[in-house]
C-alpha positions as CSV (number, residue, x, y, z in Angstrom):
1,X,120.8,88.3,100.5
2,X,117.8,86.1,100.1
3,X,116.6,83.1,98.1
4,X,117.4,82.7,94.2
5,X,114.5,83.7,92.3
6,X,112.3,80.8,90.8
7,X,113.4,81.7,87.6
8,X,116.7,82.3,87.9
9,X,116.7,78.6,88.7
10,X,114.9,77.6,85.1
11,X,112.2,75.9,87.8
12,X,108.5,76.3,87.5
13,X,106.6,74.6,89.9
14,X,102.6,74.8,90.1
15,X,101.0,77.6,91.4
16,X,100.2,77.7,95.4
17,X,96.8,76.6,96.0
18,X,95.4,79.8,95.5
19,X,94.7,81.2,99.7
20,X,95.0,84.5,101.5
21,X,95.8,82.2,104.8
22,X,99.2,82.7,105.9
23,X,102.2,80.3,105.8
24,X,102.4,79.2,109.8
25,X,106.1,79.2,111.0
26,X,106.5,77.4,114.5
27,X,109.5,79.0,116.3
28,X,110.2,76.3,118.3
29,X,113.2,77.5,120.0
30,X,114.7,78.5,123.8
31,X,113.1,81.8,124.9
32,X,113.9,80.3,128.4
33,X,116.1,78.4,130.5
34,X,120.0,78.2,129.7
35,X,119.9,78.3,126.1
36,X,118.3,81.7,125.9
37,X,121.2,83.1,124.0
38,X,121.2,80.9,121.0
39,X,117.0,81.5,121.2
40,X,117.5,85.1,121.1
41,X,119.9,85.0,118.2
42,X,117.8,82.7,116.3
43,X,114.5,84.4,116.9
44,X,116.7,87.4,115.2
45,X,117.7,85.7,112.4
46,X,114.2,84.1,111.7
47,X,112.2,87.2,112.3
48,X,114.4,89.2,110.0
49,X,114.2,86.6,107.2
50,X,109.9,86.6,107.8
51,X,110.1,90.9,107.7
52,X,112.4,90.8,104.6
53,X,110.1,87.8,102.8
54,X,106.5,90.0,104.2
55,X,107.7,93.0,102.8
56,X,108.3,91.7,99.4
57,X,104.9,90.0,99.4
58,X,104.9,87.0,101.2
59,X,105.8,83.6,99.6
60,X,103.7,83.0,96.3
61,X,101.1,86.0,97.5
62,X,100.8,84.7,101.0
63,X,102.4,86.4,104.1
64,X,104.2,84.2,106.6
65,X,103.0,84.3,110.5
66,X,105.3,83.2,112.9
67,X,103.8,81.1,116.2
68,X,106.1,80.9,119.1
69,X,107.1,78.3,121.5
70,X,109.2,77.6,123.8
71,X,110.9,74.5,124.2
72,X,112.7,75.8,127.4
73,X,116.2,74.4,127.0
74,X,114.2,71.3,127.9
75,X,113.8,68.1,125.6
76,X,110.5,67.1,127.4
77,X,109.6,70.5,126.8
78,X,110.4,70.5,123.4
79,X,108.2,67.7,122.9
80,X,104.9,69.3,124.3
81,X,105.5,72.2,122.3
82,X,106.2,70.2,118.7
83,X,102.7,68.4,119.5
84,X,100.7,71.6,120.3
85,X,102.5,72.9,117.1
86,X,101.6,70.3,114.7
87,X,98.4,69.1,116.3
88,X,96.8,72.0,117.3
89,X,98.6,75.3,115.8
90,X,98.8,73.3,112.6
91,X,101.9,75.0,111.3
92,X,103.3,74.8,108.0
93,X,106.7,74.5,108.6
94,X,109.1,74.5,111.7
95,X,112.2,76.3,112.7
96,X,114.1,74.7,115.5
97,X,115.4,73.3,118.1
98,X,118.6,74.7,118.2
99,X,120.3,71.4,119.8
100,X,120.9,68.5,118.9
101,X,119.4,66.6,122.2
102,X,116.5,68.0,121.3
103,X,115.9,68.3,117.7
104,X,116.0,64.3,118.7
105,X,113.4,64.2,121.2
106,X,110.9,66.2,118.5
107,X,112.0,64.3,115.1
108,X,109.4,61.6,115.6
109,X,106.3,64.1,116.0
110,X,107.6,66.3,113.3
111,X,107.8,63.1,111.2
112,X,104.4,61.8,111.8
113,X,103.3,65.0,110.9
114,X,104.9,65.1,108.1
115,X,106.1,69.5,109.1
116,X,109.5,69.9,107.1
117,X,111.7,71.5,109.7
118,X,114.8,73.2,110.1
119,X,117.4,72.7,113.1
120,X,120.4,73.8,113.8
121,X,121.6,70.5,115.3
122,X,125.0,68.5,113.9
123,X,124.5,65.3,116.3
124,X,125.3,62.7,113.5
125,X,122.9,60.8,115.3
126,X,120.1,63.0,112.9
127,X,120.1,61.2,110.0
128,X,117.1,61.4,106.8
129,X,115.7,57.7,108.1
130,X,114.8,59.3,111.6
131,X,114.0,63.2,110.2
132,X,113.5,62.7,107.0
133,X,111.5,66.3,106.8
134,X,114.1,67.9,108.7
135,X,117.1,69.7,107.4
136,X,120.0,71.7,109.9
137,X,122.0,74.7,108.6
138,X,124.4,73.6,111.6
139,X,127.6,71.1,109.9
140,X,127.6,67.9,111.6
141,X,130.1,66.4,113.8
142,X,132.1,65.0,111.3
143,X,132.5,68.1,109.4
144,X,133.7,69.9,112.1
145,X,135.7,67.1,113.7
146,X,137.3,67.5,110.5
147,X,138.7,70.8,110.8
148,X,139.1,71.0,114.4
149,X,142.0,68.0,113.7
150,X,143.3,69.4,110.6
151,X,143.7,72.9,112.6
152,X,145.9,70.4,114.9
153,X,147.7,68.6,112.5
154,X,148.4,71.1,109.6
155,X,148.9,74.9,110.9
156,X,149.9,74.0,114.6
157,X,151.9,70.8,113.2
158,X,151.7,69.3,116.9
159,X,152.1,65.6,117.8
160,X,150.0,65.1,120.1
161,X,146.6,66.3,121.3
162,X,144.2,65.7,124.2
163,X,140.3,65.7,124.0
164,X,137.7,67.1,126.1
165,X,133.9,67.8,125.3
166,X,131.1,68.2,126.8
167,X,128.1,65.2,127.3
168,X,125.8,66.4,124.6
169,X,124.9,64.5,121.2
170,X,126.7,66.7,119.0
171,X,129.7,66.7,120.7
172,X,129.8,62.9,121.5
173,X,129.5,62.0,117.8
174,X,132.0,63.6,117.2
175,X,134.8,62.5,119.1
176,X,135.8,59.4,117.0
177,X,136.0,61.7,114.0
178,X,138.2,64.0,115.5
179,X,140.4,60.8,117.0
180,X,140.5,59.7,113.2
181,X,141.2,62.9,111.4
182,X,144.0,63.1,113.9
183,X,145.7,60.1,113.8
184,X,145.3,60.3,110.1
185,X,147.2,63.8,110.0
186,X,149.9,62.2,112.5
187,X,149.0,62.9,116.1
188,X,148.5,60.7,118.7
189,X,145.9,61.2,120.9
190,X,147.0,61.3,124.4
191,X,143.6,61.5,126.4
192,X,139.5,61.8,126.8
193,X,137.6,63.4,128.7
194,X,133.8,65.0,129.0
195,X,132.1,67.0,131.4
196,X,128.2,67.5,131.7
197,X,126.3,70.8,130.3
198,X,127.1,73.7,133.1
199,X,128.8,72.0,135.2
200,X,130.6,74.8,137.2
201,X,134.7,72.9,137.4
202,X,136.5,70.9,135.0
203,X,139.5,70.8,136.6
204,X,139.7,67.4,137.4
205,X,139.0,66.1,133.5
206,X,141.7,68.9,132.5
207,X,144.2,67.7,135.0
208,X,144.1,64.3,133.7
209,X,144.2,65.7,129.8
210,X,147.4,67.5,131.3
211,X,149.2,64.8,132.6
212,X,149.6,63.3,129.2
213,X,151.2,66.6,128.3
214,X,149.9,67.0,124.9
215,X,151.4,69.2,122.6
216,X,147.6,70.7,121.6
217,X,143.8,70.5,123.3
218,X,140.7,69.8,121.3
219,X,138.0,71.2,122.7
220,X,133.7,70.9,122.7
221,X,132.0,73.1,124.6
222,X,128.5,74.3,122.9
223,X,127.7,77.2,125.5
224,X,129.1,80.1,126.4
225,X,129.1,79.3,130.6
226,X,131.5,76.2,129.9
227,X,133.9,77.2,127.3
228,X,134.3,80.5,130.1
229,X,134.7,78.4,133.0
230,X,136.9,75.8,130.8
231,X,139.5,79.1,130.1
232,X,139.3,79.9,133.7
233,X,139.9,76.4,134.8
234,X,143.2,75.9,132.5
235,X,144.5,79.4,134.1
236,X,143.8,78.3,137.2
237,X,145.5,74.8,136.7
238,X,148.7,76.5,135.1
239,X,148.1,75.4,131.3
240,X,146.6,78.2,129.8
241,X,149.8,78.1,127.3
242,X,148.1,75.2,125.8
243,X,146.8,75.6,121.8
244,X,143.3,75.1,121.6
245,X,141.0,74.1,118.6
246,X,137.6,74.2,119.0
247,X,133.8,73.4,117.0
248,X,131.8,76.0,115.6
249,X,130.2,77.1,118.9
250,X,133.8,78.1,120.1
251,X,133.6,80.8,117.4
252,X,129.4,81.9,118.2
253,X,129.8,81.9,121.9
254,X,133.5,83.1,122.5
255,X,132.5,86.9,122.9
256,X,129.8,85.8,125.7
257,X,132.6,83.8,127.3
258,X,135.1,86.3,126.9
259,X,132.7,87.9,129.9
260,X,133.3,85.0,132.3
261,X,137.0,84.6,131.8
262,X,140.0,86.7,130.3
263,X,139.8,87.7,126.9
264,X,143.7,87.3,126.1
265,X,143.7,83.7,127.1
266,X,141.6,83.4,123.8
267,X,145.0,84.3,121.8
268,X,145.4,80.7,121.6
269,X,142.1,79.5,120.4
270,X,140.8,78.8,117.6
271,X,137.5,77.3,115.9
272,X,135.9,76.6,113.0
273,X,133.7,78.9,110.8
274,X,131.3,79.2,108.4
275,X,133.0,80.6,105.4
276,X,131.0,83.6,105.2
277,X,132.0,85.1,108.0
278,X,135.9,85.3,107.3
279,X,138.5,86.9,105.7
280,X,141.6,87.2,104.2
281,X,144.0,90.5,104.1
282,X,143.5,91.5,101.1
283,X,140.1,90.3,100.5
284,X,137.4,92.3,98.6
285,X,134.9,93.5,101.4
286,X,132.5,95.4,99.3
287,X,129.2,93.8,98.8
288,X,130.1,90.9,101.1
289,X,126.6,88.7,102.1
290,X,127.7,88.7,105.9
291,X,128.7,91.9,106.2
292,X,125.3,92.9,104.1
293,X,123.1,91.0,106.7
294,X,124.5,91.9,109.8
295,X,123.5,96.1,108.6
296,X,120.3,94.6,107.9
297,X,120.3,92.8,111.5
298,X,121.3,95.8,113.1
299,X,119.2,98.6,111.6
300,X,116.0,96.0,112.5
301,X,117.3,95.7,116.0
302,X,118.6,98.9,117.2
303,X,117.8,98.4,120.8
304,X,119.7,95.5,121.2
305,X,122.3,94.9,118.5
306,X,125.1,94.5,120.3
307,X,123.9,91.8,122.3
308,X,123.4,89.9,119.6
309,X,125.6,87.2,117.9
310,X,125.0,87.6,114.3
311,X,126.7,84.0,113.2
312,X,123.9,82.3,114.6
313,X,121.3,84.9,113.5
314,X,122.8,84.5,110.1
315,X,122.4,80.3,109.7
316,X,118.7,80.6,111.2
317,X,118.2,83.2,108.8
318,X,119.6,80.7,105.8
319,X,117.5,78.1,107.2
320,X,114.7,80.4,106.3
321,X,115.3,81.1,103.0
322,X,116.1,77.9,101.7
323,X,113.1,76.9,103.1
324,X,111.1,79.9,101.1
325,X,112.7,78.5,98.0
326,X,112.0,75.2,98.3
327,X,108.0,76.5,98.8
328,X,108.4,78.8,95.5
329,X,109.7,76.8,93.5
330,X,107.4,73.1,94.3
331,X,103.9,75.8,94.8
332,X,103.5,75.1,98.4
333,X,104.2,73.2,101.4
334,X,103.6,69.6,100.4
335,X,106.7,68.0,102.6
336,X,107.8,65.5,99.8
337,X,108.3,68.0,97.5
338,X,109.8,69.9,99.5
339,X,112.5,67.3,100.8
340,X,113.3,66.5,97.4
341,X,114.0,70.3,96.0
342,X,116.0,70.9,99.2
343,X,118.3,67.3,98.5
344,X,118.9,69.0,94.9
345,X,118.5,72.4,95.1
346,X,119.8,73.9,98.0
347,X,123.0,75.1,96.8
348,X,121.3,77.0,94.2
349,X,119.9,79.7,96.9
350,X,122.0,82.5,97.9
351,X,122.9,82.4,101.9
352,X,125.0,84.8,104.3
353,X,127.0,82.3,105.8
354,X,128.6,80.3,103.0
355,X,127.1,77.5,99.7
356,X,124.9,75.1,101.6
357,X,124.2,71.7,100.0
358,X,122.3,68.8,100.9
359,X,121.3,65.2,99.4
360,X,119.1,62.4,99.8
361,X,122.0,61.2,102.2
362,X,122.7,63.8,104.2
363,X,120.2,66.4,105.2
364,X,123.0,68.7,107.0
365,X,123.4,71.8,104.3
366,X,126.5,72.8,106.2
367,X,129.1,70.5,104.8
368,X,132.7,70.5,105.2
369,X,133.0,72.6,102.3
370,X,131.7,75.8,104.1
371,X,133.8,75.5,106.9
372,X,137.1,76.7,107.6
373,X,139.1,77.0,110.7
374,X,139.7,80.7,112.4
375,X,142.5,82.5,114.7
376,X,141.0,83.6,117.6
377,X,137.7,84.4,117.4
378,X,137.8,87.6,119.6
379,X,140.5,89.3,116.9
380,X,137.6,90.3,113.8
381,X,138.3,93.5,111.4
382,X,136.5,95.9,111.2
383,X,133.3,94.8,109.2
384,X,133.4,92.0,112.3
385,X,134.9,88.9,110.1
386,X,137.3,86.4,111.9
387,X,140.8,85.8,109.8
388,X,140.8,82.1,108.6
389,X,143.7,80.4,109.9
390,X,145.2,79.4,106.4
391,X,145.5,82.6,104.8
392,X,149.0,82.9,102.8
């Protein structure tokens, strides 16, 4: 589905300066290096959302370009690339980076410039004073830290729970919300631990996590290589019996990890979703958004479908169109105006992945409201939705 109309929304915002020149989107995402994946899925997402909004005749009359770059899974790399995009491509608007280390290392160019942007980063560390043109369709920290402990607390009712994340930004911020939410719901947590990004063992922080014997594990992994080699590492160690309860990532990247380690050790795990992407039994299926826009996804990549993750496509491809709704409805691509519709009109446009919402406070439209935690995120029916761990 794509963006409200303008008048649907009783808005009428001045005509765009009148210009056949194109709306320039940088696409400033991984296309190398070991993010590729999430690149690959968001390039999808994006490109689909430009073909859709082309085809229908551009935004306000004028057709959107997209100009690549490729930020490399690097944050010095990102950098380079965000200057040659604002100075010197002189975009219009900017999707990316698609983590949170380096949606930081770009936010102050983006800023000067004044390019409103859209990440998909949930370090809480990304706040409106330090990117206050950029807006993530990832749910921060917090929100997730939020159901990850409530997954803990309410439907495995455990005690106790251990902690182990990776070194990144997101992940990091995150940890004292997830010890809050669980003491709060009644469990004590027993242990700490982080690894760095990759890193090929984490035996020795999961041996430690184990010795506490904790009734349930909270895990952060955001890539596909180290939530593998994490399942591996608790079979290898003898605790693969251990509940887990994992971020969103657990849910995008558990099919790629599900090639490094066993797929039935993932009976155990769960994550957290966007809402739009699960189900009930008994839920109406027909004319569902997700299942919508991953036919769409699939009949305009027929090549390569099933390599593809469509939960990430899907956000980037929200991202997009709350962006061309924003543009409609304020007549172009002033950033100020733009900033403001978004903080107070972003849950008016329709999205795939669940009712995003944003405010002069919090620029994340992926609040706690669109999550919801899952049962294994292998297990989908057949139109590829994961069962939400609290249906009745």
């Amino acid at each position: 589905m794509g963006a409200v109309a303008i008048g649907a929304l009783g808005i009428s915002g001045p005509l765009l300066a009148q210009s056949n020149e194109p709306i320039k989107l940088g696409l400033l995402i991984s296309h190398t290096g070991g993010d590729a994946i999430s690149g690959l899925n968001g390039k999808a997402g994006v490109t689909l959302a430009v073909d859709e909004i082309n085809k229908a005749g551009g935004i306000l009359g004028r057709q959107v370009e997209i100009v690549a770059a490729d930020d490399q899974s690097d944050p010095t790399a990102a950098v380079n690339e965000a200057r040659r995009l604002s100075s010197q491509e002189k975009v219009d608007l900017v999707f990316g980076p698609q983590s949170s280390q380096r949606t930081l290392a770009v936010l102050p160019v983006f800023t000067d410039a004044k390019i409103p942007q859209i990440s998909t980063s949930g370090s809480l560390e990304i706040t409106p004073q330090k990117g206050p043109y950029n807006f993530s369709v990832q749910a921060n920290a917090d929100a997730q830290g939020y159901h990850m402990a409530h997954y803990v607390t309410d439907v495995l009712k455990a005690k106790t729970a251990a902690i182990l994340t990776d070194n990144g930004a997101q992940a990091l911020s995150g940890v004292p919300y997830i010890k809050k939410y669980l003491e709060e719901g009644g469990a004590t947590v027993t242990g700490v631990q982080e690894f760095p990004f990759r890193s090929e063992d984490k035996t020795a922080q999961l041996l430690s996590l184990k010795s506490g014997n904790p009734d349930s594990l909270v895990i952060w992994a955001n890539t596909p290589e180290d939530l593998g080699v994490l399942m591996n590492n608790l079979a290898d160690i003898g605790w693969d019996d251990v509940p887990l309860s994992g971020p969103n990532a657990t849910v995008m990247q558990a099919a790629s990890a599900a090639k490094i380690a066993d797929p039935n050790q993932f009976d155990k795990v769960a994550g957290v979703a966007y809402v739009g992407w699960t189900y009930c039994p008994g839920d109406d299926m027909t004319k569902n958004p997700f299942v919508e826009f991953k036919e769409r996804l699939k009949a305009a990549n027929p090549s390569n479908y099933d390599s593809l993750l469509p939960t990430i496509s899907g956000y980037a491809y929200d991202g997009i169109m709350v962006m061309k709704a924003a543009m409609e409805a304020t007549g172009g691509t002033d950033p100020e105006e733009i900033k403001t519709w978004i903080e107070n009109n972003a849950d008016k446009v329709a999205t795939v992945s669940g009712p995003m919402k944003a405010s002069a406070e919090s620029h994340f439209l992926a609040g706690r409201e669109v999550l919801t935690p899952i049962l294994n995120p292998l297990d989908v029916n057949e139109q590829g939705l994961f069962k939400r761990a609290d249906c009745k």
